[in-house]
N, C-alpha and C positions, 0 to 999 in steps of 0.2 A: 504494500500500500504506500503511496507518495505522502512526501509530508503537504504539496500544494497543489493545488491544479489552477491556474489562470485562463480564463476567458478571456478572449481578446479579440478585436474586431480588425486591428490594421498592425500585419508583424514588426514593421518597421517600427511603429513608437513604441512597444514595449522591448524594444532592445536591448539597452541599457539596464530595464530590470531583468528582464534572461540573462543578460552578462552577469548582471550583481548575483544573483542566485547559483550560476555555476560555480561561480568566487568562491562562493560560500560552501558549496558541494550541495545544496537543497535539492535535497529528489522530488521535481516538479515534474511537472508533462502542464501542456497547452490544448486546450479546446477553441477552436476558431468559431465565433458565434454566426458567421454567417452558411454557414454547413452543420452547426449541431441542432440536435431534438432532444427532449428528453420529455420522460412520462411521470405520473404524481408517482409514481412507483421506483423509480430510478432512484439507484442511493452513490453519492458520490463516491470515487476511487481514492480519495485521500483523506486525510486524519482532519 
């Protein structure tokens, strides 16, 4: 399980936090909001 998951609509301006997060070693993953769905049932993948 990832410690974060970010939404994010344009990959370019969150750059700079993906960089900082790698820095850090944070086990994140990215969901692009303009391609996700989710249902009342769906349980996030991270803590």
């Amino acid at each position: 399980m990832r410690d974060l998951i970010i939404l994010f609509e344009h990959p370019e301006w969150h750059e700079p936090l993906f960089a900082a997060l790698k820095k850090r070693n944070v086990d994140f993953s990215t969901i692009d909001l303009k391609v996700a769905t989710y249902g009342e049932d769906d349980l996030p993948e991270a803590r």
